[in-house]
VOPAGU-2260 file (C-alpha; in pm, 1 decimal, decimal comma):
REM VOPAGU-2260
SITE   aa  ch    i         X         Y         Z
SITE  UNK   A    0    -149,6      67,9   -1103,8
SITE  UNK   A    1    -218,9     165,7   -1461,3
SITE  UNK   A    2    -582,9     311,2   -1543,0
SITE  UNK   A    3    -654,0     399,2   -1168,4
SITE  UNK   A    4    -762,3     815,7   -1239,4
SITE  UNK   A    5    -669,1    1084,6   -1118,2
SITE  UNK   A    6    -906,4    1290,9    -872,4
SITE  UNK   A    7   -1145,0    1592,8   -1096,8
SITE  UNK   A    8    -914,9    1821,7    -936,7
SITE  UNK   A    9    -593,1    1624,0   -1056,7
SITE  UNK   A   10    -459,2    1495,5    -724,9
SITE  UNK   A   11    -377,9    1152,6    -633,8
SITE  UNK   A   12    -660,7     887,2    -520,1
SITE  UNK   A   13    -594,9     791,7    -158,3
SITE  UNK   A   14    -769,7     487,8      10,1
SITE  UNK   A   15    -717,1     336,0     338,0
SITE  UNK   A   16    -566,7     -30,7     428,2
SITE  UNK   A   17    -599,2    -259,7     703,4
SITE  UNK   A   18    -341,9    -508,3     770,6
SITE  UNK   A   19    -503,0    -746,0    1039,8
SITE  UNK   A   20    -365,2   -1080,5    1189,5
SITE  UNK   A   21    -293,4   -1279,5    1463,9
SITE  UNK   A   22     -21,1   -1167,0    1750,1
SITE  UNK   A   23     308,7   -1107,6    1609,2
SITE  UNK   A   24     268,5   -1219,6    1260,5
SITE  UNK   A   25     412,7    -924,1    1108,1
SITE  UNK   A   26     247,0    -648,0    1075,9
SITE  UNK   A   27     409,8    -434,1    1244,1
SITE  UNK   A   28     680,3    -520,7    1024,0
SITE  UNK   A   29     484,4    -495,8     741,3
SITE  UNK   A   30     388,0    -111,4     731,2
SITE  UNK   A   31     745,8      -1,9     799,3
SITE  UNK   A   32     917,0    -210,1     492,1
SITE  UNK   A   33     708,1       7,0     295,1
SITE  UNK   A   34     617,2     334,6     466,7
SITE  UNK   A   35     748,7     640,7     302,6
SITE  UNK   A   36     695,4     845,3     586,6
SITE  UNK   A   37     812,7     761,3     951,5
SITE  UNK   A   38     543,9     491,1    1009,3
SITE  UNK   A   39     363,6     576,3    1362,5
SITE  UNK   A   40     327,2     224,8    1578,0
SITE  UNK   A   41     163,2     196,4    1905,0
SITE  UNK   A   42     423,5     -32,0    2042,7
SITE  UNK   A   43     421,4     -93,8    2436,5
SITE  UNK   A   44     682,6    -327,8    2601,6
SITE  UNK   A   45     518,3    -665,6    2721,2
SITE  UNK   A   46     507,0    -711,2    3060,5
SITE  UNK   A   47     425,5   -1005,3    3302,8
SITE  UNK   A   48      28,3    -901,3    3282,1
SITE  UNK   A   49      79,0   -1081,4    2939,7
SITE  UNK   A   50     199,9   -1379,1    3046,9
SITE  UNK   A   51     -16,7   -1689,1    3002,9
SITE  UNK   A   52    -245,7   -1482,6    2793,0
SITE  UNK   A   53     -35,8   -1409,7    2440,0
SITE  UNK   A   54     155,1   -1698,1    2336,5
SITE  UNK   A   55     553,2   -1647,9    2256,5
SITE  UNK   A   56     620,5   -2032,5    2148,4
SITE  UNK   A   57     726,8   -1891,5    1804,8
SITE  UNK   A   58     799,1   -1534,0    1887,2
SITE  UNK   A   59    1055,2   -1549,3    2173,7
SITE  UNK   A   60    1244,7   -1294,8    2064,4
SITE  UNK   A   61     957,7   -1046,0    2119,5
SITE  UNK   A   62     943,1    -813,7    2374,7
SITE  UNK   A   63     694,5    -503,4    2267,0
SITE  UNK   A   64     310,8    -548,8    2106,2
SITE  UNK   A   65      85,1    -325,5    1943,1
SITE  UNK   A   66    -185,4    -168,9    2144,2
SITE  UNK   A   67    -379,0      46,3    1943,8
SITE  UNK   A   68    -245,1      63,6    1571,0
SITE  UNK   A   69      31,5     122,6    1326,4
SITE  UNK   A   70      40,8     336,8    1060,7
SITE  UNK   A   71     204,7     395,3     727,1
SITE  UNK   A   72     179,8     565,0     402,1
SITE  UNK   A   73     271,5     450,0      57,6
SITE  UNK   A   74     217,2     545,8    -326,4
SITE  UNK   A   75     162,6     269,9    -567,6
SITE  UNK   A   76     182,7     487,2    -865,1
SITE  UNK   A   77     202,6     904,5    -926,9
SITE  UNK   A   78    -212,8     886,8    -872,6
SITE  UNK   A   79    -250,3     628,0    -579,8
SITE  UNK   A   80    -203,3     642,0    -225,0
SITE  UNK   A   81    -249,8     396,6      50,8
SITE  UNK   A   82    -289,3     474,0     365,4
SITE  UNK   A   83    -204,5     149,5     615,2
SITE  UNK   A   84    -343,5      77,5     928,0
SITE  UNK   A   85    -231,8    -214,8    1121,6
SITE  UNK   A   86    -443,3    -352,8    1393,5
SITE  UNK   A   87    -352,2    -496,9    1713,2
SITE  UNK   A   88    -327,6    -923,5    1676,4
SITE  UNK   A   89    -444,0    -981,3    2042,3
SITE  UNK   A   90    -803,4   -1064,0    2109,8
SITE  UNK   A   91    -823,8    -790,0    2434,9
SITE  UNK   A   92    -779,4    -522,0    2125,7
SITE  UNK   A   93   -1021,6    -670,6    1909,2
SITE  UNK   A   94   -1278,9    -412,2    1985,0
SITE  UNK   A   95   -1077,2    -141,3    1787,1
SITE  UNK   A   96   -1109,7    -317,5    1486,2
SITE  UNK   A   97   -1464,1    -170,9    1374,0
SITE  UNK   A   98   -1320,0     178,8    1411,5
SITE  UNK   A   99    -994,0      71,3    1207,8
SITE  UNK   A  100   -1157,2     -84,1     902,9
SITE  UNK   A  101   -1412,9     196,8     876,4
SITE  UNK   A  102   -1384,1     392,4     492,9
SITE  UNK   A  103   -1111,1     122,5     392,6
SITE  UNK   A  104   -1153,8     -86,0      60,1
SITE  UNK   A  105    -956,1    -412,0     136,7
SITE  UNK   A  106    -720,4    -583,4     420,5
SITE  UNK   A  107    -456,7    -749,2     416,5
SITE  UNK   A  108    -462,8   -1068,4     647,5
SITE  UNK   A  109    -113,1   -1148,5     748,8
SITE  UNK   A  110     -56,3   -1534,3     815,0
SITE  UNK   A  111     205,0   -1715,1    1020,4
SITE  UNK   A  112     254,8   -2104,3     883,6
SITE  UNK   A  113     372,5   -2196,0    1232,7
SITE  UNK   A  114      31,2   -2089,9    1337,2
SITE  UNK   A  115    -250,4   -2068,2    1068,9
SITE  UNK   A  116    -536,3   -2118,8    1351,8
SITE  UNK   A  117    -471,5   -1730,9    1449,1
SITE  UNK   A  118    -602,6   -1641,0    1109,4
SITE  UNK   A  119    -929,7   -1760,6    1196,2
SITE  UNK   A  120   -1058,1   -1410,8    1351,7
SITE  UNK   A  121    -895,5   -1182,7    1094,7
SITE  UNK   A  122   -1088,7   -1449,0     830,1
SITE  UNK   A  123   -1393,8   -1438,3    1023,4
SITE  UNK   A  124   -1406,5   -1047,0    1051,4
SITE  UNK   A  125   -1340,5    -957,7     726,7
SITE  UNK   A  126   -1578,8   -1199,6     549,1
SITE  UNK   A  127   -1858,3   -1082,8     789,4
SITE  UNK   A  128   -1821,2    -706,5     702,9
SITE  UNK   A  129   -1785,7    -808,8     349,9
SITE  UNK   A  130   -1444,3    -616,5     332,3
SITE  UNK   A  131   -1270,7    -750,9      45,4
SITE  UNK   A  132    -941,0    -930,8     172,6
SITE  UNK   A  133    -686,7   -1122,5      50,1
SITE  UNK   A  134    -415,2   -1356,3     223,7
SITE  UNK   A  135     -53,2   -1291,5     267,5
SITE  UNK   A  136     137,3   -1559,2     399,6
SITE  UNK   A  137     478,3   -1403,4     587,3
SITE  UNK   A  138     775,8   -1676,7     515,6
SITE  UNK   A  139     943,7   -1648,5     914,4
SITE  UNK   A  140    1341,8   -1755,4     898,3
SITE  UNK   A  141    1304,2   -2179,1     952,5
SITE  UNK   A  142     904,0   -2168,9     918,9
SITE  UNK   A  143     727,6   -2439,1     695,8
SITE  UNK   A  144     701,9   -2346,0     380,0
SITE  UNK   A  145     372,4   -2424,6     191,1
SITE  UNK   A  146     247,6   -2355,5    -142,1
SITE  UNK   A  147     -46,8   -2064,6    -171,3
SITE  UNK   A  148    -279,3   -2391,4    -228,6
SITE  UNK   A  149    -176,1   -2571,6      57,8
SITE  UNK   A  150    -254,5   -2225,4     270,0
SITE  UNK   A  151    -577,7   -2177,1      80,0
SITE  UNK   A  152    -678,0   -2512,3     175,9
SITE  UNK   A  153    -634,1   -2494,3     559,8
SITE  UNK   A  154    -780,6   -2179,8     577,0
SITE  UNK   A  155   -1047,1   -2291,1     394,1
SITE  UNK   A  156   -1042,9   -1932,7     168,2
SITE  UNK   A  157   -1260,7   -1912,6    -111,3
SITE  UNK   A  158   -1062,6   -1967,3    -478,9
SITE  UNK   A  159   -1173,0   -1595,6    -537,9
SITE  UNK   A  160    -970,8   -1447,4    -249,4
SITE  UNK   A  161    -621,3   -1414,9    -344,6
SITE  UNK   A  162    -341,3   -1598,3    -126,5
SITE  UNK   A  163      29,5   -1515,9    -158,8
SITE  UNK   A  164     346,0   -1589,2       9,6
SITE  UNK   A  165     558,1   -1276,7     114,0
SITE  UNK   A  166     838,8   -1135,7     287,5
SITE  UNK   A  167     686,5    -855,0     530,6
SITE  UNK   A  168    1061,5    -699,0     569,0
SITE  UNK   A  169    1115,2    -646,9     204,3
SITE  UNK   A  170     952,6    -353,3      48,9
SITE  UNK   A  171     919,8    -501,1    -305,2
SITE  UNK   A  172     716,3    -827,2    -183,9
SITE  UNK   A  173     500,4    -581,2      63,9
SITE  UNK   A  174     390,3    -356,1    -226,0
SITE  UNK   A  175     329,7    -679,1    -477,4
SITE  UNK   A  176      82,1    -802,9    -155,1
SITE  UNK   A  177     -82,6    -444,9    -129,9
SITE  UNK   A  178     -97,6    -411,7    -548,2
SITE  UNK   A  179    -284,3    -749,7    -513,9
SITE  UNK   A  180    -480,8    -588,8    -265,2
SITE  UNK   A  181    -647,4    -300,5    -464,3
SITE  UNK   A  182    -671,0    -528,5    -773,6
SITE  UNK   A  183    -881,9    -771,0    -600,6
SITE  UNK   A  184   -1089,2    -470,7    -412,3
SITE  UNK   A  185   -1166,5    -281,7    -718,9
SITE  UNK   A  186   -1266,1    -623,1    -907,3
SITE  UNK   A  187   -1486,0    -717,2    -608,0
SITE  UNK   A  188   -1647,9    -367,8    -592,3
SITE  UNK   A  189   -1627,3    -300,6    -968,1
């Protein structure tokens, strides 16, 4: 991020993150492509309390859920620092979510093609805090592909919130999402 200053006393700028979404989208995933430091996840093991309540149609193969937060920690550039916080997807940890998003500047909302209608809360939230957020959609192995429009569209996001397509296990398309991030926070606060 060219321009972004450093602090008076010459150290980096740090800011906080949220990455917010429905269950098992990807975020999870997301903050440990591109954590530089052991990312700390609040992962418990799903048990049969959960059944009938989160829905595995696309996500089988899971077997563990976030119950509290993940957390990761990358530079953008020599003077920037973002500190990630992932929230839980499930509406029984929604209530975190005020405590999560407090002193951050933007959010990520993670998006699942297979099931847009979960990005209906995360879109809700954010636009009634007026947190600047953008969409990422995460391309799933054999998931529809649509164009950022298409998304856009169905979600019915506004043409000034960014929407892009992304790979949450690849490092170089997470960073792209969370440079897209602080661009569009620092325009919307600037």
């Amino acid at each position: 991020m060219p321009g972004i200053p450093l602090t008076p006393t010459g150290h980096a700028i740090s800011t906080k993150i949220v990455v917010a979404g429905g269950f098992g989208v990807g975020k999870t995933t997301l903050v440990a492509s591109v954590s530089e430091i052991m990312p700390l996840t609040t992962e418990a093991v799903m048990t049969q309390a959960s059944e009938g309540i989160d829905d595995l149609t696309h996500t089988a193969a899971k077997s563990t859920t976030t119950v509290a937060m993940d957390f990761g920690r990358i530079s953008l550039e020599d003077d920037l620092v973002l500190y990630l916080f992932g929230t839980p997807g499930q509406q029984r940890f929604w209530f975190m979510w005020d405590d999560l998003v407090r002193g951050a500047i933007g959010a990520v909302v993670l998006a699942d093609t297979r099931r847009l209608a979960d990005s209906f809360p995360a879109l809700d939230y954010f636009e009634g805090c007026g947190l600047p957020f953008i969409v990422a959609v995460n391309q799933f192995d054999g998931a529809p592909r649509y164009t950022p429009d298409d998304v856009r569209d169905s979600l019915a996001v506004p043409p000034e919130v960014p929407v892009l397509i992304c790979d949450a296990r690849v490092r170089g398309s997470v960073a792209e999402v969370l440079t897209a991030l602080v661009v569009h926070a620092l325009a919307v606060q600037g």
